[in-house]
Backbone as numpy.savetxt, mean C-alpha at the origin, in Angstrom:
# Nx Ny Nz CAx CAy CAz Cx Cy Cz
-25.45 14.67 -26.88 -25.45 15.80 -25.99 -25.42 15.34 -24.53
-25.64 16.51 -23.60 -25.44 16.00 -22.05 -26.69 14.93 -22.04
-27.97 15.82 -22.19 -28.77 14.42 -21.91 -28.78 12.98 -22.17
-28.43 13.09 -23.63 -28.08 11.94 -23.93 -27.32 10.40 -23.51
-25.89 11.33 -23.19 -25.37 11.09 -22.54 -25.22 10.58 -21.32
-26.53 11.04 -20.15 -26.85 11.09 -18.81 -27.51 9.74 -18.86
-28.53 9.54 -20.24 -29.41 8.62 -19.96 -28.78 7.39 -20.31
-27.25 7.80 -21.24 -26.51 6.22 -21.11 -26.10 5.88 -19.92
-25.61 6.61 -19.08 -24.87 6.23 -18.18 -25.89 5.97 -17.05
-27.11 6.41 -17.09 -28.22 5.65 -16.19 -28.56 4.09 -16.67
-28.67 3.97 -18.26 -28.46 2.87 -18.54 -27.63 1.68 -17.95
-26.51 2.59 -18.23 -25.07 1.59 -17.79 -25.19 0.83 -16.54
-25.61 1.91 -15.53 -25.64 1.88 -13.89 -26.89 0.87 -13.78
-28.03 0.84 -14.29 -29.08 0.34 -14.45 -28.45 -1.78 -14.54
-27.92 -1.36 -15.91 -27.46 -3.13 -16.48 -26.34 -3.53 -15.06
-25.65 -2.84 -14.91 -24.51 -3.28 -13.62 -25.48 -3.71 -12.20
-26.48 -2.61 -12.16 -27.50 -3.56 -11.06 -28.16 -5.01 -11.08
-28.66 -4.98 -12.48 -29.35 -6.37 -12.69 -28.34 -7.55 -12.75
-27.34 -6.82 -13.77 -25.82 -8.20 -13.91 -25.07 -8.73 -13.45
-24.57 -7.70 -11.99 -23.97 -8.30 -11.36 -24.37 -8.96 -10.39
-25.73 -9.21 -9.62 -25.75 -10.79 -8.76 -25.27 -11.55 -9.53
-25.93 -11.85 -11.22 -25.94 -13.00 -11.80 -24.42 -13.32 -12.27
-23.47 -12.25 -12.10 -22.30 -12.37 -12.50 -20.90 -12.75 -11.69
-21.37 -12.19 -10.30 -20.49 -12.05 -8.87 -20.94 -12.73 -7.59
-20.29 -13.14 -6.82 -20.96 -13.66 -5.84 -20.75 -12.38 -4.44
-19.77 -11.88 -4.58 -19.26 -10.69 -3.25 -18.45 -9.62 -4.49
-18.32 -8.78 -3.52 -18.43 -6.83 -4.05 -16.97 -6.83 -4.46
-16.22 -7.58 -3.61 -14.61 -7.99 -3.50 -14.44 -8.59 -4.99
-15.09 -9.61 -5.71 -14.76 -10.63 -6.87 -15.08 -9.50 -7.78
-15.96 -8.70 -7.89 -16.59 -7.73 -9.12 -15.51 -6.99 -9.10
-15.01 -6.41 -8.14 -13.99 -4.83 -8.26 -12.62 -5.16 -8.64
-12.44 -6.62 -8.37 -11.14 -6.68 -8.22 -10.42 -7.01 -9.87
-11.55 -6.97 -10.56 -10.85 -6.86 -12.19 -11.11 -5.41 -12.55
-11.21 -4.64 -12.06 -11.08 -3.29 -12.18 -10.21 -2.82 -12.00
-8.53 -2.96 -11.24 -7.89 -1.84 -10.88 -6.94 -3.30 -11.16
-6.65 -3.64 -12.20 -5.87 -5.16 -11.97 -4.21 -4.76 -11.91
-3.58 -3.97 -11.60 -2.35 -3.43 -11.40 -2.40 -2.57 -9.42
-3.23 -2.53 -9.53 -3.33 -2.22 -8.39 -2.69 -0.82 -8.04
-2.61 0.04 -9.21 -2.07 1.56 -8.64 -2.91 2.75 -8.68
-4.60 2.01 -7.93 -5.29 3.22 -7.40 -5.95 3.96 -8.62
-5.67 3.45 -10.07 -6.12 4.33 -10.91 -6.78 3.39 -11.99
-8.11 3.50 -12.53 -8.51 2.78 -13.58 -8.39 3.00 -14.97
-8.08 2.27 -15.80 -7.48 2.76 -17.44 -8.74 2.31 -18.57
-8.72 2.75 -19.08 -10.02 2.82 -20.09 -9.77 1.17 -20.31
-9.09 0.52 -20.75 -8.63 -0.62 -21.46 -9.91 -1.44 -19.55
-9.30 -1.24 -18.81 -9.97 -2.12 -17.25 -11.16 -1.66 -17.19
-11.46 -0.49 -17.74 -13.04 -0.24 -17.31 -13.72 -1.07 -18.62
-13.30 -1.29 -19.50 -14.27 -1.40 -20.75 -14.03 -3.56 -20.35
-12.91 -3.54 -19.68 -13.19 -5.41 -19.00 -14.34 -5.56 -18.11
-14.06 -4.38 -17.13 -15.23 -4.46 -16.34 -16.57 -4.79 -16.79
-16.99 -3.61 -17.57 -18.17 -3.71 -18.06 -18.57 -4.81 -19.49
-17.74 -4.93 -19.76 -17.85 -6.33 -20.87 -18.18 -7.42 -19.94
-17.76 -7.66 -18.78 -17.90 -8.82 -18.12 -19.94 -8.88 -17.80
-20.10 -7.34 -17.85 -21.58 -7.44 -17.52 -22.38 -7.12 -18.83
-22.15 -7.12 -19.89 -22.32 -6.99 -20.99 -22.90 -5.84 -21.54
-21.93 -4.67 -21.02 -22.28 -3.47 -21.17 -21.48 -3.09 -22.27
-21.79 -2.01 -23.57 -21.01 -2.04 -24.92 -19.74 -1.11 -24.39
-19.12 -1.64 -25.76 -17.65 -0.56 -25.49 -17.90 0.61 -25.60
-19.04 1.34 -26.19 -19.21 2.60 -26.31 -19.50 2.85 -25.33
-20.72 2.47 -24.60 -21.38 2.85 -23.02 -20.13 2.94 -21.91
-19.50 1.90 -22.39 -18.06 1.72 -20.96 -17.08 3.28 -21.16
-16.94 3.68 -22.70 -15.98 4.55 -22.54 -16.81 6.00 -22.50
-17.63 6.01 -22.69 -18.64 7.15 -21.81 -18.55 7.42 -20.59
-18.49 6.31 -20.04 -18.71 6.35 -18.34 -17.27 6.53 -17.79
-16.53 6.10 -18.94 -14.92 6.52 -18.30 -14.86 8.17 -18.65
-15.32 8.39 -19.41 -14.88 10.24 -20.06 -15.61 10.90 -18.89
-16.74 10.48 -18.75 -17.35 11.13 -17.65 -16.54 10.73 -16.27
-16.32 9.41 -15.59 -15.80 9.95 -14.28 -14.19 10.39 -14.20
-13.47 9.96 -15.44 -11.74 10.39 -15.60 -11.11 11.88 -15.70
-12.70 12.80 -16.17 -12.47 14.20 -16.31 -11.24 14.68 -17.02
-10.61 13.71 -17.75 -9.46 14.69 -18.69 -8.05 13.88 -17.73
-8.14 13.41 -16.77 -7.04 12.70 -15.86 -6.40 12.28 -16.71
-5.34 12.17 -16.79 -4.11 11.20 -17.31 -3.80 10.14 -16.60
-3.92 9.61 -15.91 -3.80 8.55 -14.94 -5.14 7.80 -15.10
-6.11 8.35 -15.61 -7.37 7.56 -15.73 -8.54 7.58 -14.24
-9.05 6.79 -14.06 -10.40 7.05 -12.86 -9.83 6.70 -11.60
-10.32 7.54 -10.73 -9.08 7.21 -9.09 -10.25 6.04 -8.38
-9.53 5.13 -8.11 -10.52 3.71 -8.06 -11.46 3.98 -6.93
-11.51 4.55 -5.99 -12.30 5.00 -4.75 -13.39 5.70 -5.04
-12.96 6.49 -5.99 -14.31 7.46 -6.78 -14.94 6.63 -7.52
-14.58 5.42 -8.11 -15.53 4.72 -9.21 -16.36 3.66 -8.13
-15.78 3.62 -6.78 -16.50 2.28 -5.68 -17.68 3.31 -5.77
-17.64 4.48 -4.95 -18.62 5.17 -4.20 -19.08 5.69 -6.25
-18.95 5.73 -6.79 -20.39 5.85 -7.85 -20.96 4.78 -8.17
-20.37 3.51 -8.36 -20.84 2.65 -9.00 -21.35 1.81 -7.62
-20.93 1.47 -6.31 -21.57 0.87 -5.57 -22.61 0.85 -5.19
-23.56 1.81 -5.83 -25.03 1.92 -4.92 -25.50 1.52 -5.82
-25.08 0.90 -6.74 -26.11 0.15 -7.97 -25.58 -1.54 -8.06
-24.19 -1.84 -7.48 -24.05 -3.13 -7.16 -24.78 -3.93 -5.69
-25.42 -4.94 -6.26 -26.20 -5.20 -5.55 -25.29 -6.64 -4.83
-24.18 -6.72 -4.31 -23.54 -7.56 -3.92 -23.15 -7.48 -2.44
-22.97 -8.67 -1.68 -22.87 -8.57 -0.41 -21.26 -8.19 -0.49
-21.22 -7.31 0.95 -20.26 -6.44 0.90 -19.65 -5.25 0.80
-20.70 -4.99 -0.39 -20.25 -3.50 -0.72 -20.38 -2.29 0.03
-21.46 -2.39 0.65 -22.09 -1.56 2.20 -20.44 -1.24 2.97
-20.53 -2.19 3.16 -18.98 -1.80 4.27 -17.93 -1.49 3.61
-17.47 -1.63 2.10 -16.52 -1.05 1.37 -16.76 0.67 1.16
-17.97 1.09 1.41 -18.46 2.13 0.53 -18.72 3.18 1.90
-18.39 2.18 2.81 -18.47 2.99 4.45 -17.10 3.65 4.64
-16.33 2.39 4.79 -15.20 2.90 4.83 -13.85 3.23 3.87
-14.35 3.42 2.74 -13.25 3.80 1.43 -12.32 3.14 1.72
-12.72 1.83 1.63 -10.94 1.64 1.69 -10.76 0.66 0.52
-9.99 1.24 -0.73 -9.88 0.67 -1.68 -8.51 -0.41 -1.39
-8.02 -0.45 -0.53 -6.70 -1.73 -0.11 -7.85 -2.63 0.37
-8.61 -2.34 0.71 -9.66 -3.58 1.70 -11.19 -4.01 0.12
-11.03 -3.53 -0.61 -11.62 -3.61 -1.68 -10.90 -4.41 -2.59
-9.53 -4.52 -2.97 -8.54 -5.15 -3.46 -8.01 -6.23 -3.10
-7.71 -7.06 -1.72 -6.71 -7.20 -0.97 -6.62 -7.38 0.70
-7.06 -7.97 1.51 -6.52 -7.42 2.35 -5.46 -7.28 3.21
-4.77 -6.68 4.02 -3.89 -6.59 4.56 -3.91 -6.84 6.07
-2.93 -8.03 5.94 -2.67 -9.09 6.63 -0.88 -8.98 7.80
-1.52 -9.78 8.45 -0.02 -9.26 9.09 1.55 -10.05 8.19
1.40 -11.27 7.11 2.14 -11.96 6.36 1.85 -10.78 5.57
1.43 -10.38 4.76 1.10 -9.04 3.74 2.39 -8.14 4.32
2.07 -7.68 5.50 2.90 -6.73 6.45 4.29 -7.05 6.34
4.22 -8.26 7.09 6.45 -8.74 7.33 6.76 -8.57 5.93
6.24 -9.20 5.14 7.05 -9.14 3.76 7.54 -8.18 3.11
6.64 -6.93 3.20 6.67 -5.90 2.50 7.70 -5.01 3.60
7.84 -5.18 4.48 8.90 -4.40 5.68 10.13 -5.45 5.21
10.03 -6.62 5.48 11.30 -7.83 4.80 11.89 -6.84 3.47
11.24 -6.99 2.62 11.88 -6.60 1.31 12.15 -5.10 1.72
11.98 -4.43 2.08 11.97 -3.04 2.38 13.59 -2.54 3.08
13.25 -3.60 3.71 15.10 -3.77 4.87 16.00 -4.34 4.29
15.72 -5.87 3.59 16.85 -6.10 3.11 16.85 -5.97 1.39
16.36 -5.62 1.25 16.69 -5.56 -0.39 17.25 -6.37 -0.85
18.18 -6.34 -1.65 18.91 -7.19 -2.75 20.06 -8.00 -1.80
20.32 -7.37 -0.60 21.59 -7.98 0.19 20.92 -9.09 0.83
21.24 -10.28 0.17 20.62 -11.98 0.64 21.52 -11.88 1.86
23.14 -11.27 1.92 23.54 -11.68 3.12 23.24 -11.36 4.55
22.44 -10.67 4.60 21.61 -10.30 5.56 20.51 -10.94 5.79
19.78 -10.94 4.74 18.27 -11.63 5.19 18.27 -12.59 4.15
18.82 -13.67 4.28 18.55 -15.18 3.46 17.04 -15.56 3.11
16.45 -15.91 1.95 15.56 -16.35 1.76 15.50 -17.64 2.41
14.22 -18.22 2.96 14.04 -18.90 3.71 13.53 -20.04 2.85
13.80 -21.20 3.70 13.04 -22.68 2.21 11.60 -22.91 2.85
11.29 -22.41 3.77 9.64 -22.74 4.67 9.06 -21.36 4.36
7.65 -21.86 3.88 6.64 -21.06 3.39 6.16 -20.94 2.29
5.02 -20.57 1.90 4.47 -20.54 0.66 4.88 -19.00 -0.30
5.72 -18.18 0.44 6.06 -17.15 0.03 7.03 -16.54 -0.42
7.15 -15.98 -1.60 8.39 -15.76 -2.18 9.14 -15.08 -1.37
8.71 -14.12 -0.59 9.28 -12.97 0.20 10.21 -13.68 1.59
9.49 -14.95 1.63 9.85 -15.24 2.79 11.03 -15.23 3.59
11.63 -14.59 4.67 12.89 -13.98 4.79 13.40 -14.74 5.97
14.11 -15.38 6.61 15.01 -16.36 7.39 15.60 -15.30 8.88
15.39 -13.74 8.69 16.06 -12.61 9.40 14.64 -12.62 10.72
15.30 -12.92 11.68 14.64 -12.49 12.72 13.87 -11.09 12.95
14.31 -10.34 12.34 13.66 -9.29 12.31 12.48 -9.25 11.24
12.30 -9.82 10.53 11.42 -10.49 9.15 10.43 -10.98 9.80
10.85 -11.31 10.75 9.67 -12.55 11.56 8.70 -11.67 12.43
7.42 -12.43 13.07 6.65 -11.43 13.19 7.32 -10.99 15.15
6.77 -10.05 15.07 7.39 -8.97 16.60 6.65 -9.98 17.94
7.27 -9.61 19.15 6.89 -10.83 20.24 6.17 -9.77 20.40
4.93 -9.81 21.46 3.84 -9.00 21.66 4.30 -7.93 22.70
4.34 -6.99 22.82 4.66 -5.99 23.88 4.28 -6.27 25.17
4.80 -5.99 26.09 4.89 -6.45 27.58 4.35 -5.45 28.20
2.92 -5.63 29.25 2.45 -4.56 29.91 3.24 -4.72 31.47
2.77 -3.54 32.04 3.41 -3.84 33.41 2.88 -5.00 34.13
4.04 -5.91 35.09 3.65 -6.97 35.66 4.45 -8.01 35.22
4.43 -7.98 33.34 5.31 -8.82 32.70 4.00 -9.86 32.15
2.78 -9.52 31.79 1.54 -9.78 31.01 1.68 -9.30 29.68
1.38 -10.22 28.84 1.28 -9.65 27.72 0.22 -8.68 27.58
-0.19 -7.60 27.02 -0.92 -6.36 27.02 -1.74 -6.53 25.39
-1.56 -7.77 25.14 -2.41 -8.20 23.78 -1.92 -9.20 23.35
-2.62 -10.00 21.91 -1.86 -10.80 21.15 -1.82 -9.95 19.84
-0.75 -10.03 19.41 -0.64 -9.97 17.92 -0.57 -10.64 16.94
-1.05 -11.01 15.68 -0.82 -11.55 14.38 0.53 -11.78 14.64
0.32 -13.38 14.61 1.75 -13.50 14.09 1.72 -13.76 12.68
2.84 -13.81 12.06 3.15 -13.74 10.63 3.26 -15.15 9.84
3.90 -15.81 10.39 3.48 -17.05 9.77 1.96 -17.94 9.85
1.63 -18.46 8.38 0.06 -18.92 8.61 -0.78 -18.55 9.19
-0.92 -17.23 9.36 -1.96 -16.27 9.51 -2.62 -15.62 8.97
-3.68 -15.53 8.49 -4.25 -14.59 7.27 -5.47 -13.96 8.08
-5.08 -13.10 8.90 -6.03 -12.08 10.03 -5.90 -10.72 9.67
-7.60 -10.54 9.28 -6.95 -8.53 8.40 -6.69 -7.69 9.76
-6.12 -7.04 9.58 -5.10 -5.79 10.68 -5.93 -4.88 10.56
-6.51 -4.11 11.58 -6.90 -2.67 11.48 -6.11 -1.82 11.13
-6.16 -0.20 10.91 -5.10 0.54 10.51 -4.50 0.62 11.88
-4.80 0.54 13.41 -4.34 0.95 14.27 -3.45 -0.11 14.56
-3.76 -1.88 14.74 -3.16 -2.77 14.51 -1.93 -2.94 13.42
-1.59 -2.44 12.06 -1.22 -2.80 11.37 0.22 -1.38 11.69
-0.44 -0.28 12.09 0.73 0.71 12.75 1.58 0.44 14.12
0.88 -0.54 14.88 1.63 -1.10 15.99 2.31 -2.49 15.41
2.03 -3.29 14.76 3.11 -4.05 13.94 4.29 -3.15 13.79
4.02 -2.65 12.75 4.66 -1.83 11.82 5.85 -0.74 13.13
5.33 0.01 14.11 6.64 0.25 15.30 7.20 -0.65 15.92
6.66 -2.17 16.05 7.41 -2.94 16.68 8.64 -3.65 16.10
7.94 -3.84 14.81 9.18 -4.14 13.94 10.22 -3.33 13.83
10.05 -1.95 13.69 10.86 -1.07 12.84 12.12 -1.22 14.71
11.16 -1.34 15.63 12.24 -0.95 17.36 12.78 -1.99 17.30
12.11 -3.21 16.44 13.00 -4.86 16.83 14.53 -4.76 15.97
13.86 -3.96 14.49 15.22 -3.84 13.78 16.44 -3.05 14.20
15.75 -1.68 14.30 16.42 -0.94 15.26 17.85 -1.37 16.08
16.83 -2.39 17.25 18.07 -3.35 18.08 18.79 -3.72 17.53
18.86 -4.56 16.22 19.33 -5.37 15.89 20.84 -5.18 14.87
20.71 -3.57 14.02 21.72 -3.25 13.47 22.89 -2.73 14.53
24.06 -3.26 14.20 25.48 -2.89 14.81 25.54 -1.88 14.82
26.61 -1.56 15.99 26.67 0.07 16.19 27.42 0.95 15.34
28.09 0.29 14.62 28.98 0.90 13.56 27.90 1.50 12.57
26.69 0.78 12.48 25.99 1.32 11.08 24.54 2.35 11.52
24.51 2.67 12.96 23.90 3.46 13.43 24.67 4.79 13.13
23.75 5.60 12.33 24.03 7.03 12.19 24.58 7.70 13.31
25.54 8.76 13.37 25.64 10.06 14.50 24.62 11.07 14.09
24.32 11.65 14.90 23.90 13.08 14.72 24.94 13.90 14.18
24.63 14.84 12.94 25.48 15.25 12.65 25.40 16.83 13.24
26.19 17.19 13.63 26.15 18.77 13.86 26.34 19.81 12.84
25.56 20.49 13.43 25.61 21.96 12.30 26.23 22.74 12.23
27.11 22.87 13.02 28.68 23.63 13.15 30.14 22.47 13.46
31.00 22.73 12.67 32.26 21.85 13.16 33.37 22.99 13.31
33.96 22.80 14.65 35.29 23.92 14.67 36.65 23.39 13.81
36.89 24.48 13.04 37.81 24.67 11.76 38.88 23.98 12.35
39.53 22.92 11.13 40.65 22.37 11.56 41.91 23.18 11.42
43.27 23.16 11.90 44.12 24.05 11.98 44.68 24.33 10.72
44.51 25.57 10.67 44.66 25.94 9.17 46.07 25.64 8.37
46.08 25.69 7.41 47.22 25.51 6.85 48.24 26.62 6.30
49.35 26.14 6.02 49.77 27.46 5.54 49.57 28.15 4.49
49.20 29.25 4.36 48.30 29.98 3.15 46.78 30.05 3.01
46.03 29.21 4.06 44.75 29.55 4.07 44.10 29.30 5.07
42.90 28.95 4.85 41.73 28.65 6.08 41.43 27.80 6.05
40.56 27.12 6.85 39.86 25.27 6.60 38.32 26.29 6.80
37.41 25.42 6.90 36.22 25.93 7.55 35.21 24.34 6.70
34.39 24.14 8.08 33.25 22.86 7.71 32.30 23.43 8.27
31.30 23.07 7.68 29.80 23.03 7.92 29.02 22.08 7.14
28.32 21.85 8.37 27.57 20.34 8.21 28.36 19.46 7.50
29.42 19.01 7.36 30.47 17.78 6.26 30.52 18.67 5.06
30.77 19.84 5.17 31.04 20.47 3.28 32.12 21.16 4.01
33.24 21.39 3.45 34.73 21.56 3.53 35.00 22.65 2.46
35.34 23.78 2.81 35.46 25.02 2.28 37.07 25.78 2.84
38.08 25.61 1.63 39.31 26.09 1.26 39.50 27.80 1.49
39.42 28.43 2.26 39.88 30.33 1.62 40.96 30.60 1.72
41.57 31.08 0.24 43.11 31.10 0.25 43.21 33.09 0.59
44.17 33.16 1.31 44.25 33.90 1.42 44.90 35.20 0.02
């Protein structure tokens, strides 16, 4: 029944307090076999690793999943399982995970090399002839395209730099969200520059005046759709 029930999962919460010093050294090593795909959602199969690792039974683990998954199909949203289960992990760290929800900073963090790569692959995709994989670096992603590379720092008035930024190579410095959004415009204005003018979009207009009609009908365009009326 509910009670029953309640007092496993006080149980559960109970063994995860005592087990994990002896199991974890930081809040980061415990969580991070929890969401091991990394898409924000926990699956019965990862919660019942979790708690095996602290030697909690498979029955107790899939209790505690029925209870926080509520019927989800996607399984437990990993942010909701930090903030229940963190006030019973007794690991350095968790305080500041549980402050600021941030399940990417719980996982991972994000780095300004994290950053280029994922904008790298983003731009050039599959077309190597654009952005050549590069033979320097420890990274698969690693992209040879100047624009790949990390952004020169923005210029305040005077001609002072107005900060430093992460650069991208051999750097592993976590980015704030405000930091990691000023990357993220500098790159996108560096690329910007950088594509030919041929492959820069027009504005397209929302009216085009009808080309001269033909004999027996009408032309008529709007927005690029081309419409025949025969008379």
């Amino acid at each position: 029944g509910p009670v029953e029930q309640d007092k496993d999962i006080r149980r559960t919460l109970e063994i995860v307090h005592t087990k994990a010093p002896q199991r974890f050294h930081h809040a980061r090593e415990a969580l991070r076999i929890v969401d091991t795909d990394y898409d924000g959602y926990i699956t019965r199969c990862e919660m019942r690793n979790f708690f095996r690792a602290l030697g909690v039974t498979e029955h107790s683990s899939d209790r505690f999943y029925d209870m926080m998954a509520r019927g989800n199909p996607n399984g437990v949203n990993y942010t909701r399982f930090v903030q229940r289960v963190g006030p019973h992990l007794d690991l350095p760290g968790i305080e500041a995970m549980m402050k600021t929800r941030d399940s990417c900073g719980v996982k991972q963090s994000l780095n300004a090399q994290h950053l280029t790569e994922l904008l790298c692959s983003a731009r050039c995709g599959s077309d190597a002839s654009e952005c050549g994989a590069s033979d320097k670096g420890d990274s698969p992603m690693s992209c040879s395209s100047s624009v790949c590379s990390a952004p020169s720092p923005p210029r305040a008035a005077g001609g002072r730099s107005s900060g430093r930024r992460p650069r991208a190579s051999g750097q592993d410095k976590t980015l704030s969200l405000s930091e990691a959004q000023q990357l993220f415009r500098t790159m996108y204005e560096e690329a910007e520059k950088e594509k030919p003018r041929s492959a820069k979009r027009q504005p397209q207009q929302a009216w085009q005046e009808p080309a001269p009609a033909e004999a027996g009908g009408l032309s008529l365009s709007i927005q690029g759709t081309s419409m025949r009326l025969e008379k």
